[in-house]
C-alpha positions as CSV (number, residue, x, y, z in Angstrom):
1,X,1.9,12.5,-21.1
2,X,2.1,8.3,-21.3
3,X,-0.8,6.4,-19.5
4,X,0.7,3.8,-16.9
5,X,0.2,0.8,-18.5
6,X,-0.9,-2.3,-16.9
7,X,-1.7,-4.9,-19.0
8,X,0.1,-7.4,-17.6
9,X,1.2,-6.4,-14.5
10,X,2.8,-3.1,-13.0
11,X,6.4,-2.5,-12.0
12,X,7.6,0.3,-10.7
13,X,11.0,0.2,-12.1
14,X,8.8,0.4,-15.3
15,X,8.4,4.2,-14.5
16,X,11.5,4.9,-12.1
17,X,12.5,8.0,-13.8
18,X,8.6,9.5,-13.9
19,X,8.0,8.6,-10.1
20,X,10.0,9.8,-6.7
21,X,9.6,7.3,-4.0
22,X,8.2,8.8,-1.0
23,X,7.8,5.7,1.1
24,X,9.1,2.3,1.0
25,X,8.3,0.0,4.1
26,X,8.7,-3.4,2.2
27,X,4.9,-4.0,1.6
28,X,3.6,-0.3,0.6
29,X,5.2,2.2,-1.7
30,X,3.9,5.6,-1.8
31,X,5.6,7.5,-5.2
32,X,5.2,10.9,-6.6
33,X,4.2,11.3,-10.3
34,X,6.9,13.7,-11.3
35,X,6.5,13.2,-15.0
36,X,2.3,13.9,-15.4
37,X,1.6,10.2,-15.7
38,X,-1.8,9.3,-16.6
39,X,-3.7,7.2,-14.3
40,X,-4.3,4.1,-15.6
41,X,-8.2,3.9,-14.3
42,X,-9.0,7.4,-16.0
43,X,-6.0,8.5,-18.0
44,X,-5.6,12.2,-16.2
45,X,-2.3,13.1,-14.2
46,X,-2.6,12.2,-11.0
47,X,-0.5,13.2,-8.1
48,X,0.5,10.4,-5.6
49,X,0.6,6.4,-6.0
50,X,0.2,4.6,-3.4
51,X,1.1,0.7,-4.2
52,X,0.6,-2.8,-2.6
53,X,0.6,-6.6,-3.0
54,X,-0.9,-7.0,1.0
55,X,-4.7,-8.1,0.5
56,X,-6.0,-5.1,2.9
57,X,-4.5,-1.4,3.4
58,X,-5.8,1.5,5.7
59,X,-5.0,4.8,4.9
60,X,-6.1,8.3,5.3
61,X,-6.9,10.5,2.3
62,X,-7.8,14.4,2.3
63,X,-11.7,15.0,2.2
64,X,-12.4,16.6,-1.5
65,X,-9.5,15.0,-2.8
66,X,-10.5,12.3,-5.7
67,X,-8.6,8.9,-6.5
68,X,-8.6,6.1,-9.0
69,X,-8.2,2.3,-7.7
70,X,-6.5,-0.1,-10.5
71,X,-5.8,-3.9,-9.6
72,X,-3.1,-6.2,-11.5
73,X,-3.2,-9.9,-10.2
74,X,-0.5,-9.3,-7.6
75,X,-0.8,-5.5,-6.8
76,X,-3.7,-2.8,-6.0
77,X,-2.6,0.8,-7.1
78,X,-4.4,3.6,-5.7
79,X,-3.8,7.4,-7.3
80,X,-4.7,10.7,-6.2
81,X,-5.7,13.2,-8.1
C-alpha cells in the first residue's frame, strides 16, 4: 500500500489508476480508493476522497464514520475512513 504523497501538491491524475471517480462537478471531485491508498494525514487505507480548490465546502458525512483533512496550497483533501 503507497501513502498519497503530497509534498508539493496533489494531482489526481497522479493516482488515476488507484482511484474511481465518483463525482466531478468542476470544483469538487469525490474518488474511490480502489487500490488501499494510504491517507496522507495518517497513513491507513481510507475509503472515499473528497477533493477541492473552493475556500469553503459543506457536506454530509455518516455519524461514527472517521476522516482525515490534508491541505496542499491550492487544494483541501478530505478522506474517509
Amino acid at each position: 500500500m503507497g501513502r498519497i504523497d503530497i509534498t508539493g501538491g496533489f494531482s489526481i491524475h497522479d493516482y488515476r489508476a488507484k482511484l474511481k471517480l465518483l463525482h466531478d462537478d468542476g470544483e469538487t471531485r469525490t474518488l474511490e480508493n480502489r487500490a488501499e491508498l494510504g491517507c496522507p494525514a495518517c497513513g491507513r487505507a481510507f475509503d472515499r476522497l473528497f477533493v477541492t480548490e473552493d475556500a469553503t465546502a459543506s457536506f454530509d458525512t455518516p455519524p461514527e464514520r472517521p476522516f482525515c483533512l490534508a491541505r496542499t496550497e491550492a487544494k483541501l483533501l478530505l478522506m474517509t475512513h
